[in-house]
Structure formats: structure tokens, C-alpha cells
C-alpha positions as CSV (number, residue, x, y, z in Angstrom):
1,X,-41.4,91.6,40.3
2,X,-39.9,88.3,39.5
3,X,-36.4,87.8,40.3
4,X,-33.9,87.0,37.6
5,X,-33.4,83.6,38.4
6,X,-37.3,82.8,37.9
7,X,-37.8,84.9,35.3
8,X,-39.2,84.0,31.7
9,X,-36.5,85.6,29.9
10,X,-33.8,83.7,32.3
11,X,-34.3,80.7,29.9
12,X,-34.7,82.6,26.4
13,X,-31.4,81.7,25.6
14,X,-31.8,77.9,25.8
15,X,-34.4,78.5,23.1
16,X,-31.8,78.6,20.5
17,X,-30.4,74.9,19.7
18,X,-26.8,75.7,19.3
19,X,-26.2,77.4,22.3
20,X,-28.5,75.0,24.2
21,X,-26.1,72.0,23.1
22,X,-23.0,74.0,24.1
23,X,-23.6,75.4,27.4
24,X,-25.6,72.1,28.6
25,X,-23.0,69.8,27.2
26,X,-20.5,72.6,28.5
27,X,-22.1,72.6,31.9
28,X,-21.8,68.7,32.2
29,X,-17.9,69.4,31.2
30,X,-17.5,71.5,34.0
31,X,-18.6,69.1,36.5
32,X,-16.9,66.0,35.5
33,X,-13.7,68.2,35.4
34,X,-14.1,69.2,38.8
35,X,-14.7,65.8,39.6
36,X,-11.2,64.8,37.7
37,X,-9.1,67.5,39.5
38,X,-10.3,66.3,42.9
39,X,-10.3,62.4,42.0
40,X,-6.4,62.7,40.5
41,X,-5.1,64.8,43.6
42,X,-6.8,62.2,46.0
43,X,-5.0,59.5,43.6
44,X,-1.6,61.4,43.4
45,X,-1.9,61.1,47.4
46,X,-2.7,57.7,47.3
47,X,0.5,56.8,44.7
48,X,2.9,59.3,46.7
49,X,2.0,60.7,50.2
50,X,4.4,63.3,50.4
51,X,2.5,66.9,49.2
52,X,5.7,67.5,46.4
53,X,4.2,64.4,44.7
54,X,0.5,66.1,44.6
55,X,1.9,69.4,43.9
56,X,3.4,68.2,41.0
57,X,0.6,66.4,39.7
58,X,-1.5,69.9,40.7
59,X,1.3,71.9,38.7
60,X,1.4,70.0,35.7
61,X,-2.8,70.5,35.4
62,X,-2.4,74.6,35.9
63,X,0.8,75.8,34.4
64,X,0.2,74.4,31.0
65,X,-3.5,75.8,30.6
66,X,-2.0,79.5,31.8
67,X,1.4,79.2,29.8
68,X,0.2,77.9,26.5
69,X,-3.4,79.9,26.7
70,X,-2.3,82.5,24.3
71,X,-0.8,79.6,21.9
72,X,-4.3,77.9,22.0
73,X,-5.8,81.3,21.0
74,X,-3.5,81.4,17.9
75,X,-4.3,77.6,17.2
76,X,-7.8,78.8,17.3
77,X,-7.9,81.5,15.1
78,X,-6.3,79.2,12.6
79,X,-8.2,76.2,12.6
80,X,-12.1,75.6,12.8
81,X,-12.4,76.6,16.2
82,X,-15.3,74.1,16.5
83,X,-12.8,71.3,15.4
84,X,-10.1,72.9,18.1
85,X,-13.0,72.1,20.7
86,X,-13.7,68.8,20.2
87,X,-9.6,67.9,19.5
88,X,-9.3,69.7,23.1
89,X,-12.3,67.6,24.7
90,X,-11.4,64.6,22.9
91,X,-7.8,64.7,24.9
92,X,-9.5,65.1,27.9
93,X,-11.7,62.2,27.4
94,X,-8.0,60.4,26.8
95,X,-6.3,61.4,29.5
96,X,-9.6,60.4,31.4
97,X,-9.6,57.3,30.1
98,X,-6.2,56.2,30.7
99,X,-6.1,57.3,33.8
100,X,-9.2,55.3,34.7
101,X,-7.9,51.9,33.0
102,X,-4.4,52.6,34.9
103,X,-6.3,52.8,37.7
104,X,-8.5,49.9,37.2
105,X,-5.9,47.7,36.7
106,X,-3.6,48.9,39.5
107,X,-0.3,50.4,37.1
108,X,-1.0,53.8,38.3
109,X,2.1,55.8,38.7
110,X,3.0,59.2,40.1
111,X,4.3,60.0,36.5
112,X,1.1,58.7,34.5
113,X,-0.6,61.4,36.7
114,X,1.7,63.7,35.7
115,X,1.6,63.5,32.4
116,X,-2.6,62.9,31.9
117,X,-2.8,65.9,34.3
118,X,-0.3,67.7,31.8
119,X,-3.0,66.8,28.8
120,X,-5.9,67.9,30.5
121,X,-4.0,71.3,30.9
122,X,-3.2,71.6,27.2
123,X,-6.3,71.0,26.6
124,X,-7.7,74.0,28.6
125,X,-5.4,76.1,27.1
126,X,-6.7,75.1,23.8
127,X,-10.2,75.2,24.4
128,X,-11.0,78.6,26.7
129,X,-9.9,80.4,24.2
130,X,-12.0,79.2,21.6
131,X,-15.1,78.7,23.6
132,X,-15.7,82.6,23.9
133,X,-15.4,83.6,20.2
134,X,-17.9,80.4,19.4
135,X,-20.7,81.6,21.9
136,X,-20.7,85.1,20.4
137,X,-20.4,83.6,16.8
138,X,-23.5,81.7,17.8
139,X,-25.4,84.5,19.4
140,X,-24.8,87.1,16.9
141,X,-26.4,84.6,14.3
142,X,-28.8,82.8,16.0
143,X,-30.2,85.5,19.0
144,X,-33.0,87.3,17.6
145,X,-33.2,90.9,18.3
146,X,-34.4,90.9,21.7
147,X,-32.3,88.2,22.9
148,X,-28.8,90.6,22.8
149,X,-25.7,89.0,23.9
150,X,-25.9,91.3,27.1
151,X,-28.6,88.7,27.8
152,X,-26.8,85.6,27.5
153,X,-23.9,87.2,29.3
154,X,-26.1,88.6,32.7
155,X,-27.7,85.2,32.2
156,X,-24.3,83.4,32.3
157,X,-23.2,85.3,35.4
158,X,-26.5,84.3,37.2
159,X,-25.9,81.0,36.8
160,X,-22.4,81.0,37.5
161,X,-23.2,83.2,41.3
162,X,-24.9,80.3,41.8
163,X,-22.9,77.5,41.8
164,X,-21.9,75.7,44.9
165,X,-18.4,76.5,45.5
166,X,-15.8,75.0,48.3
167,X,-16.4,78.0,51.0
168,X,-19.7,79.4,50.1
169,X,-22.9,78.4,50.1
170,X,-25.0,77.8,46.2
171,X,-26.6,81.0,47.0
172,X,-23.9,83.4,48.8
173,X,-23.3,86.5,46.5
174,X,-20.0,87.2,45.4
């Protein structure tokens, strides 16, 4: 027996175009935003070397994504959530880009990373909310009857178990 990971069916899911687009340009999202987190705390260190300065620049990156979550979700169910999604990455991609020319040209202040590290949090808070709704909008009309959202979840987790993580190895279970 084949394990999951090499399975056939591990891939069905990528068959469908929509959700192919998604999750790849999704998992690419992912990365580059772990890159950002680490890349603006070793920058907030750099601007201020005392921790308070990094914990504030850590702070304003979390709290808005957990306090205003449940606001994104109303925004969400309001609006296009596929419009919601690319408003949220499009901020991103701002705060990413300012920060980068601030850096570039040397103007980078403890309070620019504060407040681009605030956007990026808003804009979690507005996207996770609508990313879940839009993959099982997309399943339940693309995913043929085999292919049950069960599927694409247990294929999800697979994937996710084995991503390298600070602490663990790419393969150590959970």
C-alpha cells in the first residue's frame, strides 16, 4: 500500500483549476510571509536593540489579525469575498513594499515598522476568514463526486504535517 503522501489521489485536488491557483499561489503566500515576519523582527532589532522595540513591532503584527478577525469575517460576508482577498493581499504587498523602499533607502524607523507590521495584521484578519468559505465554495462546485471535501481537507493536513517548522524536523508527526 502506497502511503498518502505518494498516493494518486494525494494530487486529485490540484486537478481542479481554481483551487490549484489558490492553494499554490496561497502556498507561495505563506512563505514570503514567514519570510516578512522574520525579516521585520531582525530589522526592528536592527533600528532599536532593546526587545520593547521588537515586541512592539511583533505586537502590532498579532493583536490586530486576532482582535479584528471576527470584523474581517463580517466584512467578508458582505462583500465579494474574492474582492476581500485580493484588497487583503494587495495591503500586504504595500506594507511589503514600503517597507522594502524604506529600507533601501535607509529612512527606516521603529514606527514605519510599526505601522506596516499593523497592516499586515489587518490584513490577516481580513483574509482568514474569507479564505475558508472560498475553498469550500470552490470544492462544492468544482469537486466531482469522488473528490469530497474530506479529501481536500485530509489532503491539506498532509501537507501541512509536513512543513518544516522551527523545532521539528519536515517529517516529525505532530
Amino acid at each position: 500500500m502506497m502511503p498518502a503522501m505518494l498516493s494518486n489521489r494525494y494530487f486529485d485536488p490540484l486537478r481542479h483549476r481554481d483551487f490549484a491557483l489558490l492553494w499554490s499561489g496561497q502556498a507561495v503566500s505563506q512563505v514570503g510571509d514567514g519570510v516578512f515576519t522574520v525579516t521585520l523582527a531582525l530589522e526592528a532589532l536592527r533600528v532599536d536593540r532593546h526587545a520593547a522595540g521588537l515586541s512592539y513591532v511583533l505586537a502590532a503584527r498579532l493583536v490586530p489579525a486576532v482582535l479584528f478577525t471576527l470584523l474581517g469575517g463580517v466584512i467578508v460576508d458582505r462583500f465579494p469575498r474574492r474582492i476581500a482577498l485580493l484588497a487583503s493581499d494587495v495591503a500586504q504587498g504595500g506594507a511589503v513594499t514600503a517597507i522594502t523602499i524604506l529600507v533601501g533607502t535607509h529612512r527606516v524607523s521603529l514606527l514605519s515598522l510599526v505601522l506596516m507590521a499593523l497592516v499586515f495584521g489587518l490584513g490577516d484578519a481580513l483574509f482568514f476568514p474569507g479564505v475558508i468559505p472560498c475553498l469550500e465554495a470552490m470544492t462544492s462546485q468544482r469537486v466531482s463526486r469522488q473528490d469530497t471535501w474530506r479529501e481536500v481537507r485530509s489532503w491539506q493536513t498532509a501537507v501541512r504535517q509536513r512543513i518544516p517548522r522551527p523545532g521539528r524536523g519536515p517529517a516529525a508527526p505532530r
